[in-house]
C-alpha positions in Angstrom: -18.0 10.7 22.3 -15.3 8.6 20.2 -14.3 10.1 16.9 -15.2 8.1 14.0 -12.9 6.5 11.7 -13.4 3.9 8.9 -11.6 1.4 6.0 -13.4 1.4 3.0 -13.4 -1.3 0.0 -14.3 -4.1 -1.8 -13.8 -6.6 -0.4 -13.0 -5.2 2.8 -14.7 -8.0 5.9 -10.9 -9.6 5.6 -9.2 -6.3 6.6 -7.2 -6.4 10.0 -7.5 -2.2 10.3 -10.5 -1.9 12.6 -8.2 -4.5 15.1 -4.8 -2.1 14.4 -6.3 0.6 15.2 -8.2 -0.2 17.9 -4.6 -0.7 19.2 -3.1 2.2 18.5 -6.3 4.2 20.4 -5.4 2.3 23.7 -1.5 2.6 23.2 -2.3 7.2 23.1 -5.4 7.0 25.0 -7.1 8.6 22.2 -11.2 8.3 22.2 -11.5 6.5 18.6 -14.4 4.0 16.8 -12.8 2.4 14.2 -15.2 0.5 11.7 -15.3 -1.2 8.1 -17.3 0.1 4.8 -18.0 -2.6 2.0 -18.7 0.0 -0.7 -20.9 -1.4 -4.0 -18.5 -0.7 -7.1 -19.9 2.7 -8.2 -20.9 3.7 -5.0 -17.9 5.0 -3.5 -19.0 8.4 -3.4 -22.1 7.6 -1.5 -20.9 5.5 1.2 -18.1 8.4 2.0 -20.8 10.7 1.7 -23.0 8.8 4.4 -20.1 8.3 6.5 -19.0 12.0 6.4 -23.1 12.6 6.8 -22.9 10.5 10.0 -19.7 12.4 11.9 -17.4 10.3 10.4 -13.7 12.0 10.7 -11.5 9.7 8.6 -11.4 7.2 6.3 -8.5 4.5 5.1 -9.4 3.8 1.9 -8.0 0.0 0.1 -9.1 -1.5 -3.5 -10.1 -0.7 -6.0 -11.2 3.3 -4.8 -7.7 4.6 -4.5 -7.4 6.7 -7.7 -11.5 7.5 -7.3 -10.6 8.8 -3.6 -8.0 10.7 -4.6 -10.4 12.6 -7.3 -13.6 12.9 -4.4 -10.7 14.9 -2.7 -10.5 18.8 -2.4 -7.1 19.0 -1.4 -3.9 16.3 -1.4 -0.5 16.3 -0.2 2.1 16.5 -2.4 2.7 12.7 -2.0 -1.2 11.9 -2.6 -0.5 14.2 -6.0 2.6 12.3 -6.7 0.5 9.1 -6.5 -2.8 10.3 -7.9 -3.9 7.8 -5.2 -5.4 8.7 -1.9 -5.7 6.1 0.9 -6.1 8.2 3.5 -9.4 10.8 3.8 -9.9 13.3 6.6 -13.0 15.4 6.8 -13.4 18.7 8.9 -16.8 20.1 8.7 -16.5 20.6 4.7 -12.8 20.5 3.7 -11.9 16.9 2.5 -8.4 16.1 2.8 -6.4 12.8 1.4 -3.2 12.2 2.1 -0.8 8.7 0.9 1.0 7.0 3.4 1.3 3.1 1.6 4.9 4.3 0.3 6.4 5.5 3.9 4.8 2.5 5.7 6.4 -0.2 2.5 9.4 1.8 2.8 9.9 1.7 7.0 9.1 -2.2 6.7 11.7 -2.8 4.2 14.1 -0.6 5.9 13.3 -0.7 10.2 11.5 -3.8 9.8 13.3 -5.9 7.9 16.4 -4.6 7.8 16.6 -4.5 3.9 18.6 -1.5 2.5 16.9 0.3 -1.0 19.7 2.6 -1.5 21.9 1.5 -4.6 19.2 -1.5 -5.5 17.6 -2.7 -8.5 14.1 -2.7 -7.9 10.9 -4.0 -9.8 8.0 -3.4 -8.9 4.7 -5.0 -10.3 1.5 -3.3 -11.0 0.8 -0.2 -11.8 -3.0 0.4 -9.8 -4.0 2.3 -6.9 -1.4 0.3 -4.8 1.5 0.5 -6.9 1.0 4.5 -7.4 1.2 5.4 -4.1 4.9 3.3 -3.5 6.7 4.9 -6.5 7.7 7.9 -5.5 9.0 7.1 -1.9 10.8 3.9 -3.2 12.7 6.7 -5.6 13.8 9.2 -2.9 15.4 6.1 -1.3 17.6 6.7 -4.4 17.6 2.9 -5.7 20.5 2.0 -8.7 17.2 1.3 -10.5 13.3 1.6 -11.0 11.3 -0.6 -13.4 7.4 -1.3 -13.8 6.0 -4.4 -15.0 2.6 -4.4 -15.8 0.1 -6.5 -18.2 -1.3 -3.4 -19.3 1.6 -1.5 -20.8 0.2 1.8 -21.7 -0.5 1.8 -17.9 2.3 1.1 -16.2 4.1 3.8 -19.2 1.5 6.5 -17.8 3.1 5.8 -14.5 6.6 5.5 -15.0 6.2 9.0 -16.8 5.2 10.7 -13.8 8.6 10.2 -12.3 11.9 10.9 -13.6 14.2 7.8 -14.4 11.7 4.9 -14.2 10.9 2.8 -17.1 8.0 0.4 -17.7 7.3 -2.8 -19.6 5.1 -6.0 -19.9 6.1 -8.9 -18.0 7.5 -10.5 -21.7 10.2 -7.6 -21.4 11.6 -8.5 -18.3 13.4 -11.8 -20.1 17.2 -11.6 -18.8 16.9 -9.5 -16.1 17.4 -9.5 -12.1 16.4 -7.6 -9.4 17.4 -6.9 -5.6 14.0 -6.5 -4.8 10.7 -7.4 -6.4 7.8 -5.6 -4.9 4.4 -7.5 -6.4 1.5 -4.5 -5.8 -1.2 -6.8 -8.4 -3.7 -8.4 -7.2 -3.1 -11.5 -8.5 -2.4 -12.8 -4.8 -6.0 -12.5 -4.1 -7.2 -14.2 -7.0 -4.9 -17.3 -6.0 -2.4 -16.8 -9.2 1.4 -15.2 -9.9 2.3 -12.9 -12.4 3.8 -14.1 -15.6 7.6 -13.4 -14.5 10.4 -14.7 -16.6 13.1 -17.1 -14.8 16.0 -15.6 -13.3 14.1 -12.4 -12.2 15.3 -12.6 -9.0 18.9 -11.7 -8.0 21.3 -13.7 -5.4 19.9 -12.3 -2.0 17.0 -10.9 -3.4 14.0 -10.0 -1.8 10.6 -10.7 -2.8 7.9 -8.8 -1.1 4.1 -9.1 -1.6 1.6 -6.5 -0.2 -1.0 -8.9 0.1 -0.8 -10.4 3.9 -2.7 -13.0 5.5 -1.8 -16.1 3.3 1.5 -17.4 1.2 0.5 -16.3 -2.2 1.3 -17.8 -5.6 3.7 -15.1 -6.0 5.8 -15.7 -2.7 6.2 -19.5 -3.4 7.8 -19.2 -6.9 10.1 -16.5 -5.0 11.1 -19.5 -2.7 11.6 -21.5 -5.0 14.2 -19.4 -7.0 15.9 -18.7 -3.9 14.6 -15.3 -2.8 13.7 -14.5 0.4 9.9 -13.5 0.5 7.9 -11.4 3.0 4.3 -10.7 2.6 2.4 -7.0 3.5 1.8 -7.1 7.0 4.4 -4.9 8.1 3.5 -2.3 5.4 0.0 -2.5 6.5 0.8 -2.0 10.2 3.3 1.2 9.1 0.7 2.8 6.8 -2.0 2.7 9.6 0.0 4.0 11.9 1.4 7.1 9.4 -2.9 7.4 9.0 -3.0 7.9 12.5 -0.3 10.4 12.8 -2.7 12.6 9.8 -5.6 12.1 11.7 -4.5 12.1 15.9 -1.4 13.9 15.6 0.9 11.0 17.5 2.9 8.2 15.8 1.6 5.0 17.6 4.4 1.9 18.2 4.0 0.1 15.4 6.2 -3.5 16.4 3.6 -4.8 19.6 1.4 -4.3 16.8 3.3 -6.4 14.2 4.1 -8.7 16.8 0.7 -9.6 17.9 -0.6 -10.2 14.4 2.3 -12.1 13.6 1.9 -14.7 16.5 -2.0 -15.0 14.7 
């Protein structure tokens, strides 16, 4: 019998995890079903509930249930706590586990992947949700010149940036005359076909402009073009992340760059 596994959101029929990790099973060998959950908003609970119900082992969890998933959780890692964001669930018989792995896998695709030092940077980072939370605190212990939050909301992105020593946060209007190394856009504002609201001259020479939605050249990653930045969207980051959810659930790290190949040649 294959052990059951899951990514649960909303929307989630777009998600290239069931393919990824179908991937990593036949790289290890290891005996895993890998499906997709549309949860109802408000019915998070339930559909994990179900799943768990049904022998379910695991569950990747994408928007918008980070922050619930890390609260349905009994116990967290310390970088799930850092995050208050889970997107990774295990179950064994009663014990519900969550763990965080978006920050190592955006982290080993700036770094292994793309080659693109943090270290000594100026970094921005955009959103303050369930996807930003969880990138935060490993972005920090890459020991950056400098960590700032942009968000429309600013009480929530000033909730976040007090969590962790030395990052500031601010509304998109209080970004005027600044530049940044890297810009890391964790809104979903991509999805919705739109940018966010950033000043000119955001971007630094050589900066880096990176996007964690993947599939499509958002709004975002053409006005980074435009100013002369180079842009990268989240594919990477969602191949590393996976395969940091696999090493939680199976154990073994699965080769992550057949992986990213394949999905980039489409």
């Amino acid at each position: 019998m294959a052990d059951r596994y899951a990514v649960i959101g909303n929307p989630v029929a777009h998600s290239k995890s069931p393919w990824i990790h179908a991937e990593f099973a036949r790289q290890t060998g290891d005996a895993v079903e890998y499906g997709a959950i549309e949860a109802p908003l408000g019915g998070f609970a339930a559909a994990v509930g179900a799943f768990r119900a049904a022998g379910g082992r695991g569950l990747n969890v994408t928007l918008p249930f980070k922050q619930e998933a890390f609260r349905y959780c009994r116990d967290a890692t310390a970088r799930a706590r850092a995050a208050a964001a889970v997107n990774t669930l295990s179950f064994a018989g009663e014990a519900v586990s969550g763990d965080n792995t978006d920050g190592a896998g955006l982290v080993t695709d700036l770094e292994s992947n793309l080659g693109f030092a943090i270290a000594g940077r100026r970094v921005l980072l955009l959103g303050a949700g369930g996807a930003a939370r969880g990138v935060v605190g490993p972005l920090l212990e890459r020991a950056p010149a400098a960590l700032a939050i942009a968000n429309r909301t600013v009480a929530r992105g000033e909730a976040l940036a007090a969590a962790f020593r030395g990052v500031r946060a601010t509304g998109f209007e209080g970004l005027a005359g600044e530049s940044f190394d890297l810009v890391v856009n964790a809104t979903s504002a991509g999805l919705e076909d739109r940018a966010p609201p950033l000043p000119p001259g955001i971007f630094a020479a050589g900066a880096l402009a990176y996007d964690m939605v993947y599939g499509r050249e958002t709004p975002f990653l053409r006005l980074a073009r435009a100013a002369g930045a180079a842009a990268r969207d989240g594919l990477g980051m969602l191949v590393e992340q996976a395969a940091e959810s696999f090493l939680v659930w199976r154990g073994v790290r699965p080769r992550t760059a057949p992986v990213l190949e394949a999905l980039r040649r489409g």
